[in-house]
C-alpha distance (Angstrom), angle and dihedral (degrees) to the residues before:
residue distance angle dihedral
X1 . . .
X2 3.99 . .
X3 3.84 83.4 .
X4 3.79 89.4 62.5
X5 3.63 106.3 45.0
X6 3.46 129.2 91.4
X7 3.90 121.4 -129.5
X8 4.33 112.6 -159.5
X9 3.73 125.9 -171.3
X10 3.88 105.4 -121.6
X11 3.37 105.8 -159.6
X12 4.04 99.9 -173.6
X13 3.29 90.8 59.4
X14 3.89 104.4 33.4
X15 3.88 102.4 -130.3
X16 3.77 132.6 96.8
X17 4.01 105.4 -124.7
X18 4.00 137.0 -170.0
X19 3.57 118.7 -160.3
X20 3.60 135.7 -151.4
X21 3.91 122.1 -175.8
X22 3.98 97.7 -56.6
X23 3.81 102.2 -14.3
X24 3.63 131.8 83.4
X25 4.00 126.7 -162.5
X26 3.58 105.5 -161.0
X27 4.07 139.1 172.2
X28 3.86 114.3 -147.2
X29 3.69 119.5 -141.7
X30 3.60 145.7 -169.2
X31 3.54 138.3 -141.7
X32 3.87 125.6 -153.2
X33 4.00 115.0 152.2
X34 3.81 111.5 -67.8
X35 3.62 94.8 0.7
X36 3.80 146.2 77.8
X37 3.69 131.3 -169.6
X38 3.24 139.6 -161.4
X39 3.86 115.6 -149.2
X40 3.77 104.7 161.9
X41 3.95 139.9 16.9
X42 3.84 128.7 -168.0
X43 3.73 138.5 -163.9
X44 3.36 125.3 177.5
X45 4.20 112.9 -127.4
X46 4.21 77.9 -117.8
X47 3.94 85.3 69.6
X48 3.82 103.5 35.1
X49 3.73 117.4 126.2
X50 3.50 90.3 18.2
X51 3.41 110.2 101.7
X52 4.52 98.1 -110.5
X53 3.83 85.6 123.8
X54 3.58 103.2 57.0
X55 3.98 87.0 44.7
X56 3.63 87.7 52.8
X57 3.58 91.2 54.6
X58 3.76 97.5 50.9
X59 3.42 100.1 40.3
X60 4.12 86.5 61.5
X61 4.10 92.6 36.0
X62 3.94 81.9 48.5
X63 3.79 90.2 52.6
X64 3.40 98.9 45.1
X65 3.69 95.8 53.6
X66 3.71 89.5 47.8
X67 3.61 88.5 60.4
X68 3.74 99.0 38.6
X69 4.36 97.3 -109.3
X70 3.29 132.2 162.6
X71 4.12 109.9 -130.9
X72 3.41 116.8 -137.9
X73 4.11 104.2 -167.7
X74 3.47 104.5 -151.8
X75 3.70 98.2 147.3
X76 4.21 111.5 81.0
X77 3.30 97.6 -125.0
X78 3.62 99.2 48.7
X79 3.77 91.7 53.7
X80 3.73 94.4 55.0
X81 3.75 100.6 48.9
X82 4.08 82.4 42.9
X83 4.00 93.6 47.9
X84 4.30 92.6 47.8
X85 4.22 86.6 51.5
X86 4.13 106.7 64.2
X87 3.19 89.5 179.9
X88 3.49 93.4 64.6
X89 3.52 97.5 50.8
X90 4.12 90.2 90.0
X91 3.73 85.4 82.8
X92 3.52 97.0 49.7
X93 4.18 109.5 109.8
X94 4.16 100.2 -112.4
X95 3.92 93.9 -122.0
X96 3.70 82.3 65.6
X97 3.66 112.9 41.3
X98 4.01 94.3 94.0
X99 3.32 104.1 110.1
X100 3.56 105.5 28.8
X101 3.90 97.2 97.5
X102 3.69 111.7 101.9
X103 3.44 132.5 -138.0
């Protein structure tokens, strides 16, 4: 499914979103100079399981490498997909890389 849908950057409302039928997942974001964070993600019960998260999550790590940001993961489930990838971790803002090691 996650392979199908479509993730777009809507700027009015700060978030990237994927829709399906009547339900949107979503992952807000924030702007501030050199940085973007992430403060909340959500996915409709229609798209759990499915994979819309994690393609919500790249699509904004994706854009904020494209434009040189630092990510500040505020938002849980950001963090975790971030801390389980080290080779993401170059994005991460410095203030906020404790944490990220795994075990």
């Amino acid at each position: 499914m996650a392979d199908d849908l479509t993730v777009t950057m809507n700027t009015d409302n700060r978030r990237f979103e994927a829709a399906l039928g009547d339900e949107t997942a979503f992952a807000e974001y924030q702007l501030a100079g050199d940085t973007i964070t992430f403060p909340h993600t959500v996915v409709p019960d229609a798209f759990a399981g499915k994979g819309v998260g994690g393609k919500l999550v790249q699509a904004g790590l994706t854009y904020a490498r494209e434009h040189k940001l630092w990510v500040k993961p505020t938002c849980a489930f950001f963090h975790a997909y971030i801390a389980k990838r080290p080779e993401l971790h170059d994005l991460v803002h410095p203030d906020m890389r404790e944490g990220l090691a795994t075990p």
